[in-house]
ZADRENKOL-207857 format. One record per residue (C-alpha): x, y, z; residue number from 1. Coordinates in steps of 0.02 Angstrom, whole numbers. Example, Ala and Ser with C-alpha at 12.3 -4.5 7.8 and 13.67 -1.06 7.14 Angstrom:
<pt <615, -225, 390>, 1>
<pt <684, -53, 357>, 2>
***
This chain:
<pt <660, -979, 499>, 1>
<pt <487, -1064, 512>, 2>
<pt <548, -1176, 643>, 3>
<pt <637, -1048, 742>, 4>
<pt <495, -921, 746>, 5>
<pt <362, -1048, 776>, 6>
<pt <490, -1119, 924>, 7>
<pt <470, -946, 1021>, 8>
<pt <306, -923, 1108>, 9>
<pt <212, -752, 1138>, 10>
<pt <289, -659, 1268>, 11>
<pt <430, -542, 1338>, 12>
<pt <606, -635, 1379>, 13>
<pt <750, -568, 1471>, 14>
<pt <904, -532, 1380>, 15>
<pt <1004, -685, 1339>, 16>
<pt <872, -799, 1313>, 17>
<pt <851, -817, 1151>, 18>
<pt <986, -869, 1074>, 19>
<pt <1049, -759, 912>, 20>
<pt <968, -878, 762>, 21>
<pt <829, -846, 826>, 22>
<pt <806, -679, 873>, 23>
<pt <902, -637, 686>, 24>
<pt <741, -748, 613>, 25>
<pt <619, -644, 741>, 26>
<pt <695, -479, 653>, 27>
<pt <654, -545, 468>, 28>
<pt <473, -601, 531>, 29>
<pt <455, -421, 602>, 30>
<pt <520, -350, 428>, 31>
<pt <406, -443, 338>, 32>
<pt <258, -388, 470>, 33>
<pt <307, -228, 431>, 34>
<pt <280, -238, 238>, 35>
<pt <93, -294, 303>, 36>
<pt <56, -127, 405>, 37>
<pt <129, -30, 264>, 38>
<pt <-3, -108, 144>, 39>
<pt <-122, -82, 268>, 40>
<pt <-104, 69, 384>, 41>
<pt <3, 197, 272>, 42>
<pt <-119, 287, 166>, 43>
<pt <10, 286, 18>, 44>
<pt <1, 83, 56>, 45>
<pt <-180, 85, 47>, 46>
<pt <-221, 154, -111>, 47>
<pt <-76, 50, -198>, 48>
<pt <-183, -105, -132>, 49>
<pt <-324, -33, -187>, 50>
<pt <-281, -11, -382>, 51>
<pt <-292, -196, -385>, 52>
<pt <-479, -222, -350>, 53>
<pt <-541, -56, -414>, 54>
<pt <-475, -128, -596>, 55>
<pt <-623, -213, -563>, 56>
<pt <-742, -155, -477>, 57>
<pt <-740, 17, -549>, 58>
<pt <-757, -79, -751>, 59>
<pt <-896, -209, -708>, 60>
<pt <-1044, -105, -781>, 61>
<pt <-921, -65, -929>, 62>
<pt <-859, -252, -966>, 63>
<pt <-1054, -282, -950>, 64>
<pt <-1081, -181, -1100>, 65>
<pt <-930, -240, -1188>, 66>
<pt <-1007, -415, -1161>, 67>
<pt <-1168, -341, -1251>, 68>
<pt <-1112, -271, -1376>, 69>
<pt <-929, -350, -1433>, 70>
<pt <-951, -519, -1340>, 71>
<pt <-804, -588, -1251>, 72>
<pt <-621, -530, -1321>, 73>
<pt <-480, -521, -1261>, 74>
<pt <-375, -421, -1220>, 75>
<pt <-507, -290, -1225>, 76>
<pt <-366, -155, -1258>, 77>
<pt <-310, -259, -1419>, 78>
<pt <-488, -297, -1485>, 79>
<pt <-527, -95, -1453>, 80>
<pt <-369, -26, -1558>, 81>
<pt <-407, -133, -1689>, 82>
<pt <-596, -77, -1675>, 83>
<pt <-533, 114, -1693>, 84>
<pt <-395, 71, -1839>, 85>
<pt <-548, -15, -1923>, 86>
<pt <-658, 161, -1927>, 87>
<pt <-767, 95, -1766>, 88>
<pt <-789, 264, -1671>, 89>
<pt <-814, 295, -1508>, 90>
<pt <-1007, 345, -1521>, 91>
<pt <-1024, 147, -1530>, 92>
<pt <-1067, 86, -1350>, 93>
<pt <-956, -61, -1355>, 94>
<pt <-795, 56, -1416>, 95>
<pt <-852, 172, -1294>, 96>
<pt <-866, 60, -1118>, 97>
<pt <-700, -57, -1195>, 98>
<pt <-587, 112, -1199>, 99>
<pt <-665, 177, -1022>, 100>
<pt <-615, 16, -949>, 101>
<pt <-454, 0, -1030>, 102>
<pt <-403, 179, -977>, 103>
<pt <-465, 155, -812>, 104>
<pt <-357, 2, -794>, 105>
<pt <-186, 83, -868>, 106>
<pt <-198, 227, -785>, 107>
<pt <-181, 83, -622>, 108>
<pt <-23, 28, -692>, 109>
<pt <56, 182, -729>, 110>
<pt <9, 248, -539>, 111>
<pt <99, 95, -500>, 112>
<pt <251, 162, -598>, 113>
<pt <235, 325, -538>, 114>
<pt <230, 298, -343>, 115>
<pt <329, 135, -324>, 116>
<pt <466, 159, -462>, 117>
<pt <468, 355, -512>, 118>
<pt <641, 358, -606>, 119>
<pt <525, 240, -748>, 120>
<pt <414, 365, -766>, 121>
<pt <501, 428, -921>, 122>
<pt <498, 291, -1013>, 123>
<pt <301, 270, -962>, 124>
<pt <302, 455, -1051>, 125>
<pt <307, 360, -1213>, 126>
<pt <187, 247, -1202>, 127>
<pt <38, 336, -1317>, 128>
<pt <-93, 275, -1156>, 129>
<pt <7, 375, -1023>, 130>
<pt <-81, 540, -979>, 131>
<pt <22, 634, -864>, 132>
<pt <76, 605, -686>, 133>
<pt <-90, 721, -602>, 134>
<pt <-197, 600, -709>, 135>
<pt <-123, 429, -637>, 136>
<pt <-130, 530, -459>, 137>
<pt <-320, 598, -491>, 138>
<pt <-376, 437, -555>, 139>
<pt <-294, 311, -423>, 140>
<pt <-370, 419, -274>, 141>
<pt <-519, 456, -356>, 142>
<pt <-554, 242, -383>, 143>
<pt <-501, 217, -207>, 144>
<pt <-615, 337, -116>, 145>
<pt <-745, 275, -236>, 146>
<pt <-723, 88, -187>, 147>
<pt <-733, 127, 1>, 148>
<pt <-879, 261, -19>, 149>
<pt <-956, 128, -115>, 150>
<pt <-928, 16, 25>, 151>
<pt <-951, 95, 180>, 152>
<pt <-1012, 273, 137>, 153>
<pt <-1140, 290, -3>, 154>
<pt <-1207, 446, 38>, 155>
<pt <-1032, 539, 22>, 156>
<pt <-1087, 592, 188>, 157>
<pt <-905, 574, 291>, 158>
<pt <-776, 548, 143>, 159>
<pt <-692, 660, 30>, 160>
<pt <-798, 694, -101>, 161>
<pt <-714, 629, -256>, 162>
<pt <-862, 657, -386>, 163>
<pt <-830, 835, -357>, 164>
<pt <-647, 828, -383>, 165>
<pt <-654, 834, -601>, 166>
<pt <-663, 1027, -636>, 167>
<pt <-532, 1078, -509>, 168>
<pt <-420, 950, -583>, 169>
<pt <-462, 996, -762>, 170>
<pt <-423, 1176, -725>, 171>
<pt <-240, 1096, -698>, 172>
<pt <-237, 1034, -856>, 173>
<pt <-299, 1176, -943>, 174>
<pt <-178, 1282, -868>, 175>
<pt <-58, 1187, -910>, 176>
<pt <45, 1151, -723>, 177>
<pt <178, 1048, -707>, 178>
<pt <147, 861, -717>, 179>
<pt <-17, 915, -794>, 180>
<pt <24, 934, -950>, 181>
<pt <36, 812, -1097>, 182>
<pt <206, 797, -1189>, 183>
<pt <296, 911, -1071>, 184>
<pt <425, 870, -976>, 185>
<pt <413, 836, -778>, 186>
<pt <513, 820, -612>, 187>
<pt <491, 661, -535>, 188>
<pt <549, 584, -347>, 189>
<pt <738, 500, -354>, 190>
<pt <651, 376, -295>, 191>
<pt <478, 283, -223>, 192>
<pt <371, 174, -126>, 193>
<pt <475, 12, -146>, 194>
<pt <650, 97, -78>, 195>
<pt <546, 196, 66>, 196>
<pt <442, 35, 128>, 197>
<pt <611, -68, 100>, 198>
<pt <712, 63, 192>, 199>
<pt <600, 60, 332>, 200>
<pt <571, -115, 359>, 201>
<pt <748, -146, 354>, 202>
<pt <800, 1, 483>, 203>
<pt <644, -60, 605>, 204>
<pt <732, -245, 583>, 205>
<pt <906, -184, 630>, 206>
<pt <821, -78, 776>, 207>
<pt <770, -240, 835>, 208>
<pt <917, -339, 807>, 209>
<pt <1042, -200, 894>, 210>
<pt <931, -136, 1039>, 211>
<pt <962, -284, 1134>, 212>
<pt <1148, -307, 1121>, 213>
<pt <1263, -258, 1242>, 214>
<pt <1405, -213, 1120>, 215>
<pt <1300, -191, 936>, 216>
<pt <1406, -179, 774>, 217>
<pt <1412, -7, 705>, 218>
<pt <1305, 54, 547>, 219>
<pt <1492, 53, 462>, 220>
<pt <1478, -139, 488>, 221>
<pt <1312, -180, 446>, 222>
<pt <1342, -78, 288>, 223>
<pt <1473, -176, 243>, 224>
<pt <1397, -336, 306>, 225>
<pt <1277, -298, 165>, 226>
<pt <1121, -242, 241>, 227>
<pt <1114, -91, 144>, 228>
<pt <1148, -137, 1>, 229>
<pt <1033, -95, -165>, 230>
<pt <875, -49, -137>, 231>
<pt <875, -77, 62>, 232>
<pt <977, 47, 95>, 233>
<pt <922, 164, -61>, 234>
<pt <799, 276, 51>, 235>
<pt <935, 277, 196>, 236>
<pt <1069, 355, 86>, 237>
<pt <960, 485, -9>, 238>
<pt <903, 534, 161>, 239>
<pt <1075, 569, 207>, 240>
<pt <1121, 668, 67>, 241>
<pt <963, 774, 62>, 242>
<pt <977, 826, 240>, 243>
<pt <1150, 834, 225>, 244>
<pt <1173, 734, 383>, 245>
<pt <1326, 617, 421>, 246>
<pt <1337, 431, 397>, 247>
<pt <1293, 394, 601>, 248>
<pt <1380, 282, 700>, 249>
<pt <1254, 160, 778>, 250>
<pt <1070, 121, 771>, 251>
<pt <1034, 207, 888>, 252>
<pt <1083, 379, 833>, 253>
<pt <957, 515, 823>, 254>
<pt <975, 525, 651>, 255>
<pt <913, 349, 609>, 256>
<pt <767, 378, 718>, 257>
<pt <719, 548, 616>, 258>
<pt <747, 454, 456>, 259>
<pt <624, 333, 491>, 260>
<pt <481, 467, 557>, 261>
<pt <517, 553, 406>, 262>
<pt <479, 390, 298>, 263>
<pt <321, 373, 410>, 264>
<pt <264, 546, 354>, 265>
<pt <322, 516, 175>, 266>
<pt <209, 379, 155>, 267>
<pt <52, 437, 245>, 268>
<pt <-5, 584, 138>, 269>
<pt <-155, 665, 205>, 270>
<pt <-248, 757, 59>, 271>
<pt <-399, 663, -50>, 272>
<pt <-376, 522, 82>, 273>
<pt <-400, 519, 231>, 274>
<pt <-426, 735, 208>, 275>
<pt <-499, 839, 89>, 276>
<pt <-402, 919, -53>, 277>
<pt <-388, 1084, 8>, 278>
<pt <-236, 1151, -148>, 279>
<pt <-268, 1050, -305>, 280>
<pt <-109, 1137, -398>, 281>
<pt <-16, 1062, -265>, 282>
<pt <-102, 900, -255>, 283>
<pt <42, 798, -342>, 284>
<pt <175, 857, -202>, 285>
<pt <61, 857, -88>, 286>
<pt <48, 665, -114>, 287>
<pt <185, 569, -200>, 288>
<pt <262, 502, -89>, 289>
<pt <475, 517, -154>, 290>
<pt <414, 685, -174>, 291>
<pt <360, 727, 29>, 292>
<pt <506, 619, 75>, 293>
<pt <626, 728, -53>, 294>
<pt <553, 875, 26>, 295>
<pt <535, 835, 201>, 296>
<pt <725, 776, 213>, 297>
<pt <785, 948, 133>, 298>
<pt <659, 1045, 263>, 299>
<pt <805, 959, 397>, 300>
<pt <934, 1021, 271>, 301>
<pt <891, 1171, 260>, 302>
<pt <764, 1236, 383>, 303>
<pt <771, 1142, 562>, 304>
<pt <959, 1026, 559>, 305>
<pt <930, 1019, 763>, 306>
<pt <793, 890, 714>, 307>
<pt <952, 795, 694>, 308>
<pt <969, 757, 856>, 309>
<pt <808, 799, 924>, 310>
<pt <739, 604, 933>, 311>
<pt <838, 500, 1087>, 312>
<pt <684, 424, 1182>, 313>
<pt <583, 359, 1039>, 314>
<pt <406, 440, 1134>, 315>
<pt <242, 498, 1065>, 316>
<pt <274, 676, 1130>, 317>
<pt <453, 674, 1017>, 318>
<pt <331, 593, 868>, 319>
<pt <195, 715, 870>, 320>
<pt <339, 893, 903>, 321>
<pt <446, 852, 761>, 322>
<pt <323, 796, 652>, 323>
<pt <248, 947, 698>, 324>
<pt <418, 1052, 645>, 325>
<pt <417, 942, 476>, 326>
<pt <251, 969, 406>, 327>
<pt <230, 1141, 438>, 328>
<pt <393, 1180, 367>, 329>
<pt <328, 1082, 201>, 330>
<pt <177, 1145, 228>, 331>
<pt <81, 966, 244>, 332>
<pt <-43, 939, 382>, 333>
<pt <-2, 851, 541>, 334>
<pt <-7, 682, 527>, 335>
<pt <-125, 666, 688>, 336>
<pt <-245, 769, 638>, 337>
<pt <-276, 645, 484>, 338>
<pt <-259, 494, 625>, 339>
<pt <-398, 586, 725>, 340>
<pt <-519, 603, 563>, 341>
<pt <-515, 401, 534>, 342>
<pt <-524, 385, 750>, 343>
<pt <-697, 485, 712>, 344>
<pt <-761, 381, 580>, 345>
<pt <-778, 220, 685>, 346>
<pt <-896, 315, 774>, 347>
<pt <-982, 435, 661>, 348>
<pt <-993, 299, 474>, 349>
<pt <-1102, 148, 510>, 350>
<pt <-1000, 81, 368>, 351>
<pt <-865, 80, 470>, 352>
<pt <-936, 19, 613>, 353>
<pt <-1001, -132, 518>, 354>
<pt <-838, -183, 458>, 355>
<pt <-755, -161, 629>, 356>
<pt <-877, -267, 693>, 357>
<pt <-845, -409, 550>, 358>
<pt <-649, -368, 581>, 359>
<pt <-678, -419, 783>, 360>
<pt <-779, -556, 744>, 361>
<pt <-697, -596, 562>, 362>
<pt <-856, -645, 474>, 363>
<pt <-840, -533, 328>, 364>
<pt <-1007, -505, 212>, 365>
<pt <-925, -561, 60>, 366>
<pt <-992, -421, -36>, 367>
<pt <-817, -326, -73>, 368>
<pt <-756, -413, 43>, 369>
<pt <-574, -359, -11>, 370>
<pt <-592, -203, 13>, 371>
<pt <-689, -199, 190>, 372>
<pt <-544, -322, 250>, 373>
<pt <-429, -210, 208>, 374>
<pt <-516, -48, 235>, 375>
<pt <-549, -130, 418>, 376>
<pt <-373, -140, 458>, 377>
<pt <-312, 28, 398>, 378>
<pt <-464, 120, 520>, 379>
<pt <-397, -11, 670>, 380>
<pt <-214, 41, 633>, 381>
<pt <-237, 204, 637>, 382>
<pt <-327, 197, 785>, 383>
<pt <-199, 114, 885>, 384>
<pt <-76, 224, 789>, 385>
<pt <-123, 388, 851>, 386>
<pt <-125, 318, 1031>, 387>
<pt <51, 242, 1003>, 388>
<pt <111, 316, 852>, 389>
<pt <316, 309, 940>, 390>
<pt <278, 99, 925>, 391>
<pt <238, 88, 733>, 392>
<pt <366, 215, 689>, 393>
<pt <502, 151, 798>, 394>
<pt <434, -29, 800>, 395>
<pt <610, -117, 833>, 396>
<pt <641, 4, 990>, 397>
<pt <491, -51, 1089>, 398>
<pt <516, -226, 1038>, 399>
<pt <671, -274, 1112>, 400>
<pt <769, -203, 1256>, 401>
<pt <740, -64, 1389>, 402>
<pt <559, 0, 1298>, 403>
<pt <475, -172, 1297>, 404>
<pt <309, -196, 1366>, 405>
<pt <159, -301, 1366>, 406>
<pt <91, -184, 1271>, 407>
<pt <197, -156, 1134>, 408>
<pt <184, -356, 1135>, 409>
<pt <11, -323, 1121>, 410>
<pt <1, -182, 965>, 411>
<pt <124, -306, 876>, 412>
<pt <23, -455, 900>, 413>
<pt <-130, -346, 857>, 414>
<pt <-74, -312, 680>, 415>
<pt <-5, -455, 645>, 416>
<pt <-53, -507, 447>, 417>
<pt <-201, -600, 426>, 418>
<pt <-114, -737, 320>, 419>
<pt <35, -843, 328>, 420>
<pt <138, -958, 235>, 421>
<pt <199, -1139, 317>, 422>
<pt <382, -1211, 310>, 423>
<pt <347, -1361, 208>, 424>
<pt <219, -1282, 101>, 425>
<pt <209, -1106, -5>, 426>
<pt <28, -1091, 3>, 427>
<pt <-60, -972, 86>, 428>
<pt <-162, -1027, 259>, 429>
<pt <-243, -926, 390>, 430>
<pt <-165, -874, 555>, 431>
<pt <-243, -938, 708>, 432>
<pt <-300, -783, 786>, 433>
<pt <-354, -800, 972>, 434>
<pt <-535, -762, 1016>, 435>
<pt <-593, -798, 825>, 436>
<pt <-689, -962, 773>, 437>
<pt <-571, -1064, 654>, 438>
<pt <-710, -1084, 534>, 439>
<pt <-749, -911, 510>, 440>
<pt <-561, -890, 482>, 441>
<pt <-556, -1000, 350>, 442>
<pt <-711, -937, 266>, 443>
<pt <-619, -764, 248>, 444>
<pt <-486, -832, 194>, 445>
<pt <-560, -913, 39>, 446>
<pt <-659, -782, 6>, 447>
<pt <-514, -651, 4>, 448>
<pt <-446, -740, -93>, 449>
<pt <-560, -797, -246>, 450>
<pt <-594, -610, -233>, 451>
<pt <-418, -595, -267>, 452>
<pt <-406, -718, -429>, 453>
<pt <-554, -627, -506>, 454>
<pt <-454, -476, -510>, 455>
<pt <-306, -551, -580>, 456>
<pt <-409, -639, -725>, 457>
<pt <-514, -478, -750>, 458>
<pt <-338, -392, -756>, 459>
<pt <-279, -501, -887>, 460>
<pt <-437, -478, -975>, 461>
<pt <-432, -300, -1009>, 462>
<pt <-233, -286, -1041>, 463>
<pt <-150, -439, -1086>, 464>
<pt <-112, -525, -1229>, 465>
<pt <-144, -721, -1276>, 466>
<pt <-244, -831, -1172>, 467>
<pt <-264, -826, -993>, 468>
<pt <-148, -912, -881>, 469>
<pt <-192, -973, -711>, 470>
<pt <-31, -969, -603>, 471>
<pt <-104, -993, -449>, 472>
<pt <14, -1114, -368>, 473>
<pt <56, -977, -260>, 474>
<pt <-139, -990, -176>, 475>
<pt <-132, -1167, -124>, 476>
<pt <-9, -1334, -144>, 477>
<pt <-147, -1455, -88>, 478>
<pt <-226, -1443, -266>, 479>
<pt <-172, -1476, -437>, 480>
<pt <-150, -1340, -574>, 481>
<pt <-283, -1404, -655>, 482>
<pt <-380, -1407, -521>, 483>
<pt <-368, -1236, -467>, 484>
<pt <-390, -1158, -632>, 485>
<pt <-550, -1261, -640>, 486>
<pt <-593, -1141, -484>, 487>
<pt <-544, -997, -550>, 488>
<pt <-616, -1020, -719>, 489>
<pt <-785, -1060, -618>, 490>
<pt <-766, -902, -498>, 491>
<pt <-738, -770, -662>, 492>
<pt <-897, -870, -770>, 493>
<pt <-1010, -855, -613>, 494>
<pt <-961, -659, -566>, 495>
<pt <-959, -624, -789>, 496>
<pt <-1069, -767, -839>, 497>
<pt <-937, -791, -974>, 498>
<pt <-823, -952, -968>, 499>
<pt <-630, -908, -994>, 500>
<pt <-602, -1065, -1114>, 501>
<pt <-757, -967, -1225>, 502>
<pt <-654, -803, -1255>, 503>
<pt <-588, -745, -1429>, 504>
<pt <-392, -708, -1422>, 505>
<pt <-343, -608, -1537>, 506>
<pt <-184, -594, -1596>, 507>
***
């Protein structure tokens, strides 16, 4: 697939061409590219890739204090039950910052359960460190908008405000609303993040592979061909069923193209990020994301089923209508008016306009430099998005046949990912990106990613068991195991100033 891909230079080609290996391995290449813009320019996407770092970054003063006080344990979560079953209470400064970084990192992994894989969120129920589903919600935004405030807007001055989000969410739990309440049950999605941004990165893929066939196979075919089949076609089908719509004949059908605007505005809540919180009772449908597409797809169902076959030309005035008819009929805000708030912050945040300005020339200050690469990317995408928002909805029709265009060529090589993979090696290299110095390139690269061990050994600090492991063959195959857990090991003592090998495990 390497081969073939790499084969193909930049650039439009008249139909026949390309012969069909290769434009079937151009079609997983965009799938994959796909995955990349959901990480980076859904908002749902965004603050999933930002649980990761604010582990972190929100704990270091606390695991600073738990290095004063307890020295260096691990797992912290172990070393603090046993401190509480031993009579150590929590007016003891090292019990104290241990449990506020422990909770702070589980309530990461069950927002991870809750928008990626909802249906598990009854068995998280049971788990005596699981809150409720508001608190993994409240606490995941609330880290997020932190980080980046932290990063590019200190002052609060342009963000939402998330230090002033804790009474209006404790008045949910003292009232006692749904998914607010401890030991009661709850409604939860049919399903989440992984089935929407596999749904849509496989539909955008078969766009692409049927737009430019004179005679395509049907969606009977494909479906039996396999391409739907477990979780890539899980979003497709509950789509159908909750707007009651009929399996369509062919990709192009105006029902494919609504499913896949409606998975665009299922993913890309609007309130606590990039919006204010304007109904905090409502703030849990207002931003899971199975939830807005469960409620968007009955809207069709049940409110508008001429959306059906509103969408035939795949064009921004189609986008921005129905998207129109959708929200207001769930009563969520327009997705462009969320698009135009982040447009107005590369103006108006000089945070923002510093990172831009380290994204065009892609020398990064390392200082969180995870989160302004990323953060750099999502204000850039959206951007571009609400210029072109038909061409990262309906990616696969601008791509190939009739619609393409230098510049949907262009917005596709724009937002390409950063990183790549090679055919004869797994590790992970930068892309050569035209107009940026190599070196600088590079030096982002390694950056990111020691950034990115950290987390993963400060992870396994706080919440897992036994002694750390360094599987980081995925990083790099040009040095030894050894070798690169002598770099992480370095990296965590010189960020801590606590060696791994020096840690107690307990059992």
């Amino acid at each position: 697939m390497h081969e073939l891909v790499d084969a193909v230079s930049n650039g439009v080609y008249a139909s026949g061409e390309l012969d069909g290996e290769t434009v079937q391995a151009y079609s997983t290449y965009l799938h994959e590219t796909i995955h990349w813009w959901q990480h980076i320019g859904s908002t749902s996407g965004l603050v999933l890739s930002l649980t990761y770092p604010a582990q972190a970054h929100r704990n270091v003063e606390h695991l600073e204090t738990v290095l004063k006080h307890v020295g260096s344990k691990k797992s912290l979560k172990r070393w603090a039950e046993k401190a509480a079953l031993a009579g150590v209470t929590v007016e003891d400064p090292g019990l104290r910052a241990a449990n506020m970084a422990v909770n702070n990192a589980i309530d990461a992994e069950f927002y991870k359960i809750a928008t990626v894989t909802p249906a598990s969120i009854p068995e998280a129920m049971e788990d005596p460190y699981f809150e409720t589903v508001g608190h993994c919600y409240w606490m995941a935004y609330t880290h997020a908008v932190e980080l980046l405030a932290g990063t590019v807007d200190p002052d609060w001055l342009h963000l939402p405000d998330a230090t002033e989000w804790e009474a209006s969410f404790m008045r949910n739990r003292d009232a006692k609303l749904e998914g607010w309440a401890r030991g009661t049950q709850v409604r939860v999605a049919p399903l989440g993040l992984r089935a929407l941004f596999e749904g849509q990165a496989r539909m955008i893929q078969l766009q692409f592979l049927m737009f430019g066939l004179a005679n395509p196979p049907t969606l009977a075919v494909l479906k039996d061909e396999g391409y739907f089949d477990g979780v890539y076609g899980e979003a497709f089908d509950g789509f159908l069923k909750m707007s009651n719509a009929p399996w369509p004949e062919a990709v192009d059908d105006p029902v494919v193209a609504l499913f896949l605007l409606i998975v665009d505005l299922a993913i890309n809540p609007t309130a606590g990020f990039p919006l204010d919180i304007e109904s905090f009772e409502n703030f849990i449908i207002d931003v899971d994301p199975g939830i807005r597409f469960m409620r968007l797809s009955q809207s069709v169902r049940d409110h508008h089923p001429e959306l059906l076959g509103r969408i035939t030309e795949y064009s921004r005035q189609e986008y921005m209508e129905v998207a129109d008819v959708l929200t207001k009929a769930c009563g969520y805000d327009h997705p462009g008016l969320a698009l135009s708030t982040v447009e107005t912050w590369a103006t108006n945040i000089p945070g923002v306009v510093e990172i831009l300005k380290e994204m065009e020339t892609f020398r990064f200050d390392p200082g969180n430099i995870v989160v302004r690469v990323l953060f750099s990317h999502f204000v850039s995408f959206c951007i571009d998005k609400l210029k072109h928002p038909e061409f990262f909805c309906w990616a696969g029709a601008w791509l190939v046949g009739p619609r393409v265009s230098d510049n949907s060529q262009s917005l596709f090589l724009k937002h390409l990912s950063l990183f790549t993979d090679r055919a004869d090696d797994d590790g992970i290299f930068p892309r050569n990106i035209p107009g940026k110095d190599p070196a600088a390139i590079i030096k982002t690269l390694s950056n990111f990613y020691a950034n990115v061990v950290n987390y993963d050994l400060t992870r396994q600090w706080l919440l897992s068991d036994g002694p750390f492991h360094y599987d980081f063959d995925w990083l790099s195959q040009g040095y030894s195991k050894a070798e690169l857990a002598d770099g992480a090991k370095t990296r965590f003592e010189r960020f801590y100033g606590v060696h791994p090998d020096n840690f107690e495990v307990l059992s």
